[in-house]
N, C-alpha and C positions, 0 to 999 in steps of 0.2 A: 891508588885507585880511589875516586871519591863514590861517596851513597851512590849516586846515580850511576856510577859502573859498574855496578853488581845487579842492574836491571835488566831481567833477559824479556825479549818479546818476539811472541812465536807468527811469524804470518802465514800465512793457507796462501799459497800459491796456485793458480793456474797460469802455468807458462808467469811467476814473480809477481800475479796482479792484486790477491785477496788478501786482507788482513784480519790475523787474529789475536789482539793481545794476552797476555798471558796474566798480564796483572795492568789496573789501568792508576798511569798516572801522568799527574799535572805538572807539566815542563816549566823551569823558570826561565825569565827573560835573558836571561845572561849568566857566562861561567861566573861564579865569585860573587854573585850579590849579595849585598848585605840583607844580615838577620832583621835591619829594620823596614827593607823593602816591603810593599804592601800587595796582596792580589784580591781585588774590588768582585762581586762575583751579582746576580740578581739576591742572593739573601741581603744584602746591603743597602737592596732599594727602597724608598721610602715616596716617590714620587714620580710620576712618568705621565709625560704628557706627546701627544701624535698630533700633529698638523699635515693633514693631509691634502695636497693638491692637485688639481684636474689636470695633470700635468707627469705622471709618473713617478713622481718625489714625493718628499715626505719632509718636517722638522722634525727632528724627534728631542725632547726636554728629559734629560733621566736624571733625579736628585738621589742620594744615598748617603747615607751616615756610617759613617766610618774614623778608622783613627790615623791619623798621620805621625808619623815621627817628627822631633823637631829637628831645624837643621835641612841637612840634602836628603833625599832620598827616592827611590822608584815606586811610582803608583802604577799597578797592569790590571786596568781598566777593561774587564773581559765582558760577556754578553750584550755584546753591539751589535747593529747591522751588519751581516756582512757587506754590503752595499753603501758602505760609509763612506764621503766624499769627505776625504782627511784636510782639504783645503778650509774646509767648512767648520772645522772640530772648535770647539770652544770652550774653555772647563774655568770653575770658578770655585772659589770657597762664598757658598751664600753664607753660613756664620758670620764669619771674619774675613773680605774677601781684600783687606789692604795687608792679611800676614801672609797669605799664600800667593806664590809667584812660581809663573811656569819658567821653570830654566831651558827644557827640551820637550817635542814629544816626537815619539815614533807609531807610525800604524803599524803592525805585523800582522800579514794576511799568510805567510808562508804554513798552508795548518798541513798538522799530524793526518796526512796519507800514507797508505801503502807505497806505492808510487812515489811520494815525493820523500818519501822514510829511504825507500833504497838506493834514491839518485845520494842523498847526501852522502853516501855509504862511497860514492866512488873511491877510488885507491885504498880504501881499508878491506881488512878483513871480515867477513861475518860466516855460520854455518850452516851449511844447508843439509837440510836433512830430508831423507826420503822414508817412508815407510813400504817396510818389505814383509811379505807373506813366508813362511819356511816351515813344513809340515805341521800346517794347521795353526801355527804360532804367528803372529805378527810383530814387528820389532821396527825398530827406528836405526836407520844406518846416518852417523854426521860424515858430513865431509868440510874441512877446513879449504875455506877458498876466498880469492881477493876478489872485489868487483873492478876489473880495470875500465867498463864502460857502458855506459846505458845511454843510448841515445834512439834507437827504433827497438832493441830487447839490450838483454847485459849480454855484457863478454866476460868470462870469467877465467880467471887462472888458477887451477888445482895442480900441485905440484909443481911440475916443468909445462906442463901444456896449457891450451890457450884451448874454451870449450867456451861452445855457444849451442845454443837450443837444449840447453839443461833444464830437462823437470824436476823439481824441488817440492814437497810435501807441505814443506815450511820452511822459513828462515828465521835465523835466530839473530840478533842483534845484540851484542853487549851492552850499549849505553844508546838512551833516546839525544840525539841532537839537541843543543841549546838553541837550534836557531829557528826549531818545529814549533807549534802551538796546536792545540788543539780546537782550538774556537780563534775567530777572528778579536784581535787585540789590540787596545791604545795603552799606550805607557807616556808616561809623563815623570819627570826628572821635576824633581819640586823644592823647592824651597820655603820652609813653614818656621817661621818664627814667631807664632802664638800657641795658643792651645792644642793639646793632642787630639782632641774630638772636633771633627768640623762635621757639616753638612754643606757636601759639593752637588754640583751640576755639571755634566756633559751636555753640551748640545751640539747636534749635528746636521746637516743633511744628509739623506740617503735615497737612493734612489730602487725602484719594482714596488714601489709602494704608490700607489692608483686608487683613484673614485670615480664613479660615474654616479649619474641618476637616473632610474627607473621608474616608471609609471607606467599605471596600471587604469585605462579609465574602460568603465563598464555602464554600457551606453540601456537604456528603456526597449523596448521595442517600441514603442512609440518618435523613438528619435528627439525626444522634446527634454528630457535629463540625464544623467549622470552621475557617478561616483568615482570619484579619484583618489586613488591612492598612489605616494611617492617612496621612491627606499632610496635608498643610500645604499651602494653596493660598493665596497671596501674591499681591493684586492691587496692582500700581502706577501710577495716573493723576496723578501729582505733577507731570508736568511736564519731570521731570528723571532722571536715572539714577544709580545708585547701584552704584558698582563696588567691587571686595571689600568686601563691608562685612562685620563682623558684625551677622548678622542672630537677634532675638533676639523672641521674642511672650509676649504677656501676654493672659493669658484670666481673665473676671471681668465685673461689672456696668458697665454705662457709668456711672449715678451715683457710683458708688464710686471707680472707675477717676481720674474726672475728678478726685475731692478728693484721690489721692493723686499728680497730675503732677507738683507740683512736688516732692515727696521723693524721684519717680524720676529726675527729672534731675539732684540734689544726689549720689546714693547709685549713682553708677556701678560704684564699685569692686565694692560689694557682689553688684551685677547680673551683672558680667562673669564669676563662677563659673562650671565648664562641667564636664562630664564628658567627656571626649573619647573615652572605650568607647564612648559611645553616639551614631544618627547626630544624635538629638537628645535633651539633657539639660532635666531639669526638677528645679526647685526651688520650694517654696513661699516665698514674703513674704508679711507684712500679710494679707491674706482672700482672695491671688492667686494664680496659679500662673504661673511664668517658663520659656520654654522658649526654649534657648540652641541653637543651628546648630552643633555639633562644627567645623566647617569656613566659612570666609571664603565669600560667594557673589556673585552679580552681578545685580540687578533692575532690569532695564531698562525706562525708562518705556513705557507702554501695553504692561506684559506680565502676564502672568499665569503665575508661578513655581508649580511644583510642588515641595516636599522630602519625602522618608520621616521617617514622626514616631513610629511603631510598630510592630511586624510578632509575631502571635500567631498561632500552628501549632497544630493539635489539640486546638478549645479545646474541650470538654464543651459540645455547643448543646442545649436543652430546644425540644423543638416544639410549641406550645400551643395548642389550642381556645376557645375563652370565648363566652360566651352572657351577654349582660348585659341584665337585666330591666330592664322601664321604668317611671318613677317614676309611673304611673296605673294606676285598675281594669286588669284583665288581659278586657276585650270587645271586639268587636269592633263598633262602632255602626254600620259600614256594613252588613255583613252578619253579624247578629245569630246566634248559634249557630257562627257560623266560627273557625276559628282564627286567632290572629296568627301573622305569619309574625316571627322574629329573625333577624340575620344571625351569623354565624358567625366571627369574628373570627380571625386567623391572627399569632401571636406566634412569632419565636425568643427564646430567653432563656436571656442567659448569665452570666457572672461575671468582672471585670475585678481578675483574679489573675495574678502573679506565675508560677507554677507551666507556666504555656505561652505567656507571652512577655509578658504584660499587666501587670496590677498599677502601673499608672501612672496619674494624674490624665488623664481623657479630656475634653477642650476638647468645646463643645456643637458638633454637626455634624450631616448627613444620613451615612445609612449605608443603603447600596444592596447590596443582597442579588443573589446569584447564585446559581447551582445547575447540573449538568449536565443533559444530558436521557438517554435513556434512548441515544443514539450517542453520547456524550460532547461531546455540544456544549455551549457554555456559553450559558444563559440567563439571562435580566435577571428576577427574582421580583418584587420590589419594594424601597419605601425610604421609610425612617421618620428622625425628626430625635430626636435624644437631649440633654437638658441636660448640661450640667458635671456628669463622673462622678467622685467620688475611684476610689482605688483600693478593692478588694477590695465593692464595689457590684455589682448587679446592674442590668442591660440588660434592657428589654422592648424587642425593633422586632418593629413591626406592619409586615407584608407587604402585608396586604388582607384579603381576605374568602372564605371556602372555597364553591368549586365543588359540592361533592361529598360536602357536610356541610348539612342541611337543620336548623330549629331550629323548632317552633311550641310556641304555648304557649296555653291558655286557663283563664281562673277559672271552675271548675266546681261551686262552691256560693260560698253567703254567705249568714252567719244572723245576724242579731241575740240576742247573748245573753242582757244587760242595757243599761241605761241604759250607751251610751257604749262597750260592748263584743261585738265583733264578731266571729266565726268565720269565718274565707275560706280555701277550699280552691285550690290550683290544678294544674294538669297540665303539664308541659314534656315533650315529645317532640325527641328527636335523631334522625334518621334517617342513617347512613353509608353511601354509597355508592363507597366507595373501597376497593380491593384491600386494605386492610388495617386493623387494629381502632387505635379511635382513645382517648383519655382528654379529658372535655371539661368543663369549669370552669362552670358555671353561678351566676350571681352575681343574688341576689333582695334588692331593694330591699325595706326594711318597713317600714313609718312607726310611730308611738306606742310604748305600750309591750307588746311582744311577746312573746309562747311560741311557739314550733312543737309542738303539740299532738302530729303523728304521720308520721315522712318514709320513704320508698322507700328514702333511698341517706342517709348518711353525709354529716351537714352540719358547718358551723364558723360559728359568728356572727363573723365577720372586721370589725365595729364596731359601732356601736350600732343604725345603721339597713342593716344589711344582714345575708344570710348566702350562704355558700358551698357548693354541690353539686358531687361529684366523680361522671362518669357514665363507665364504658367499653363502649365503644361496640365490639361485633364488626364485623368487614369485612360491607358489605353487609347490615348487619341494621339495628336500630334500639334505642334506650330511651327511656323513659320514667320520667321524675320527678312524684311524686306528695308534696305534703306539707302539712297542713293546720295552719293558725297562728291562734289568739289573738291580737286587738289592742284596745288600752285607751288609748282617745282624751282 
């Protein structure tokens, strides 16, 4: 019998599912390994770097100093994502990286469960034991029994009979399986003929590791400025945790992204640029933008990290109206002579400039809008999502829909000119019911090809199928758009 058969471990059963070890220990890779085999552990580590993508994925760089045997032997490279894309593994000696060569490696995911403790168990024996009560005393009764099958519960044979729906207190195990782990594991079969002390690197891909970007903008009551704040929200489901690392994100297309992984695992040096003025630096590569963490940080699995990624004070906000016409006749078929009603769209807009703290590549995110109220309380307005902005671009977020701002519209002639050409007049009404005079954008679809014959307000053909009406609206009054257009089908 070898050391590891003299291991008993006791599980808590309900109906075979709980475990309770009785002493806890670290399983090797294999029956018979050699004395020089190595097992790599986080006390080893010496450098850890996260590249995180808008994308679900993750690069993760781990260096650790360690000693290798010379010669052949096993490296079991433990504290990894569980979510390791083993196609992706990459390991090097940074020391010396022409003495070390990978002969083999293996992922081992199969870890030390209850569950998966007692499947290996099929066709051997282990003991189960029940605890029994007997005037006032309590004692432990074993029974000696084979697992002949576990496949929806076990079947079990004690003596001559075959028993199933046996409850068991605990079960005892003589020896932990060579082929269990208890953490997610790479091994590498190595070859080192230089020095005993190297300093490697694992690199990987992995995937539950995700970013997004949050904004935060907090609008005047006045509607005329702003403050914006950006995070970095860092989700970690990997598995595993990832203590100082530098942590680094990359925003860009998932197809795109994907074709260039492998140049970003080759091209560290160049990634690891930082600005340390700022609490987070960015630089552009290739068709991406990389944003580096000024500071070492700590993501701990199943957490969900916050960083500061921007902060702009007193930016110039435009508060905007819009009315956008719809691509059919302007009637109303239900109730004939009535008007349509539109709704009234509510935009801030601003400008991602340098000059009040901005002017930086803004990653796609939701940006939730606030405002005081009239005690100074802060309220939630609303929130809109924005694409990847460069710098010095403009920002539309839509809030919602105005209360207090009514919009109708209806086609109030149409004439047939000639063959194929048509005169259509129509009428847009704004009605303001708000304490104060508003400016409101009125945007009309026009098909074929078009004149505006004769308009109320000052328009702009803003493309080929469309034009632009600027209307100001007094506090509690109303306008009216009146403009009559030529169309040649």
């Amino acid at each position: 019998m070898t050391a590891r058969s003299c291991i008993a471990l006791v599980v808590c059963l309900a109906g075979a599912a709980a475990f309770a070890p009785r002493k806890s220990v670290v399983p090797a890779s294999a029956a018979g390994a050699a004395n020089q085999d190595r097992t790599t552990t986080l006390d080893d580590q010496v450098d850890l770097g996260v590249t995180v993508y808008n994308s679900d994925i993750a690069l993760i760089r781990d260096a650790r100093n360690l000693r290798l045997a010379r010669g052949t032997s096993d490296l079991r490279f433990m504290d990894i994502a569980a979510t390791v894309n083993p196609a992706t593994v990459h390991f090097r000696s940074v020391s010396e990286p022409a003495s070390v060569s990978v002969l083999e490696q293996n992922y081992e995911y199969d870890l030390l469960e209850p569950d998966q403790l007692l499947r290996k168990y099929v066709g051997r024996d282990v003991t189960l034991v029940r605890v029994r009560e007997d005037a006032g005393s309590t004692g432990e009764e074993e029974v000696k029994a084979r697992l002949l099958s576990y496949n929806t519960a076990p079947v079990w044979q004690i003596g001559k009979e075959i028993v199933t729906g046996l409850h068991a207190d605990h079960i005892r195990f003589p020896e932990l399986p060579d082929t269990l782990y208890s953490r997610p594991t790479l091994i590498w079969t190595l070859q080192n003929t230089g020095a005993d002390r190297h300093r490697v690197e694992a690199s990987y891909l992995a995937g539950k590791l995700g970013w997004s970007a949050d904004y935060v903008l907090r609008v005047a009551r006045d509607d005329k400025s702003g403050d914006l704040d950006g995070w970095v929200t860092v989700t970690n489901g990997s598995g595993t945790s990832f203590r100082n690392a530098k942590l680094q994100l990359v925003a860009g297309d998932l197809n795109r992204v994907r074709q260039v992984m492998g140049k970003m695992m080759l091209d560290e040096a160049r990634m690891t640029r930082n600005e340390a003025a700022a609490p987070m630096a960015q630089e552009s590569f290739s068709d991406y933008h990389l944003y580096t963490l000024a500071r070492k940080t700590t993501i701990n699995n199943s957490q969900t990290k916050q960083v500061s990624m921007l902060e702009g004070t007193a930016i110039p906000v435009h508060k905007r109206y819009v009315v956008d016409g719809q691509a059919f006749y302007y009637r109303n078929a239900q109730h004939p002579g009535a008007p349509l009603k539109d709704v009234v769209q509510v935009y801030y807009q601003f400008k991602n400039e340098q000059p009040h703290g901005l002017g930086v590549p803004m990653p796609a995110g939701v940006v939730r809008v606030y405002q005081d109220d009239s005690k100074g309380g802060l309220q939630f307005v609303g929130e809109d999502r924005i694409d990847h902005t460069p710098k010095d671009e403009t920002l539309n977020v839509k809030i919602g829909n105005a209360f207090d701002v009514v919009a109708e519209r209806r086609q109030i002639d149409f004439e047939k000119i000639a063959a194929n050409v048509y005169e259509v007049e129509y009428e847009v009404t704004v009605r303001n019911h708000k304490t104060g005079a508003i400016g409101v954008e009125v945007n009309e679809p026009i098909g074929g090809t078009w004149r505006i014959l004769r308009s109320s307000h000052e328009w702009t053909k803003t493309d080929a199928w469309a034009a632009q009406f600027k209307l100001s609206v007094a506090a509690d009054a109303a306008a009216t758009l009146k403009y009559r257009v030529r169309v040649t089908y």
